[in-house]
C-alpha positions as CSV (number, residue, x, y, z in Angstrom):
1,X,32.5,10.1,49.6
2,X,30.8,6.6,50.0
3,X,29.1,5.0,47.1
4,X,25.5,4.2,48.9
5,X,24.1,3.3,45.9
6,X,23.5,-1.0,46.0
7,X,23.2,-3.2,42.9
8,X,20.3,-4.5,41.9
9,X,19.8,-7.4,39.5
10,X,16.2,-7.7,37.5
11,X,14.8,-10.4,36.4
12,X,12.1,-10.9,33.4
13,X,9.1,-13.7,34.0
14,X,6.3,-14.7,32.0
15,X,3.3,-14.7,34.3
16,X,1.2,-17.9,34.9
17,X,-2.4,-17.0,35.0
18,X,-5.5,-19.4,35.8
19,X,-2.9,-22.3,35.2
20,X,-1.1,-21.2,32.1
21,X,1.7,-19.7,31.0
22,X,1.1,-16.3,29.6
23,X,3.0,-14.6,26.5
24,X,3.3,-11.3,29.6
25,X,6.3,-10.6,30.7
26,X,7.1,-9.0,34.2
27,X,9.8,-7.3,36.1
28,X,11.2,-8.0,39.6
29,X,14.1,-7.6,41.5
30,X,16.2,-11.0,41.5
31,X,16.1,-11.3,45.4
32,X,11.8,-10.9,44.8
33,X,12.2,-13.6,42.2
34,X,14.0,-15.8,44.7
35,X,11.3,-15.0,47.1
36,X,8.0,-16.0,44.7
37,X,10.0,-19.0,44.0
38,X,10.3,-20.2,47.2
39,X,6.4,-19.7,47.6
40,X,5.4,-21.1,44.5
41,X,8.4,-23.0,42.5
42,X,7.9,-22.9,38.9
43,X,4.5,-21.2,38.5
44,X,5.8,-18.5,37.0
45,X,8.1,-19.2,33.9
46,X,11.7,-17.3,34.1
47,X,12.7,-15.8,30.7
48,X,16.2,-14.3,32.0
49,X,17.8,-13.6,35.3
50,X,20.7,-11.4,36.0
51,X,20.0,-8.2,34.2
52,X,22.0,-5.3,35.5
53,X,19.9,-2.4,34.2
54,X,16.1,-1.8,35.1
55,X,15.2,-0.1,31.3
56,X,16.6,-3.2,30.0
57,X,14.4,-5.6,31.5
58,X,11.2,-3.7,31.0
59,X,12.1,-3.4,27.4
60,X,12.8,-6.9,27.0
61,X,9.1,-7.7,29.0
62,X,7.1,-5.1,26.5
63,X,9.2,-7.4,23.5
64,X,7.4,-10.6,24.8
65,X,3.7,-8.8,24.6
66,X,0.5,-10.1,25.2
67,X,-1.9,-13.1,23.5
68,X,-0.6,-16.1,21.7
69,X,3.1,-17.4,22.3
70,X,5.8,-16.4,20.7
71,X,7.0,-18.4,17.6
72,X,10.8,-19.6,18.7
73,X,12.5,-17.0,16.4
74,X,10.7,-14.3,18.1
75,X,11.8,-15.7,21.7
76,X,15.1,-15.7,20.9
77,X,14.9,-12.6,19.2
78,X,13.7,-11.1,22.8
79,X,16.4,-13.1,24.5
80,X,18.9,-11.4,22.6
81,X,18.2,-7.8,23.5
């Protein structure tokens, strides 16, 4: 039997709103990623590329939340999940 199943890679983003970097993160495929880039290079800010596994990279965009910025211990905290 044939393994159908394709890999996807997932990619984490903090959203640029009304012209500034927000503290949100958000999920895409990479090959979406590649595609927004293209459109718009470096509006949106990439956090990390490459993740294998889709719970993953939501849990890492829920860890960057919402308002003020994260303090640099807190980014890399996120980074390292």
């Amino acid at each position: 039997m044939k393994n159908t199943e394709k890999s996807v890679s997932w990619v984490v983003y903090r959203m640029t709103m009304r012209g500034k970097t927000t503290s949100m993160g958000a999920v895409c495929e990479q090959n979406e990623w590649e595609a927004l880039e293209l459109t718009q290079p470096g509006f949106h800010t990439l956090v990390r590329a490459g993740i294998t596994n889709e719970g993953e990279a939501e849990r890492l965009a829920r860890s960057l939340g919402v308002g003020a910025p994260l303090s640099k211990a807190a980014e890399a905290t996120a980074l390292a999940l």
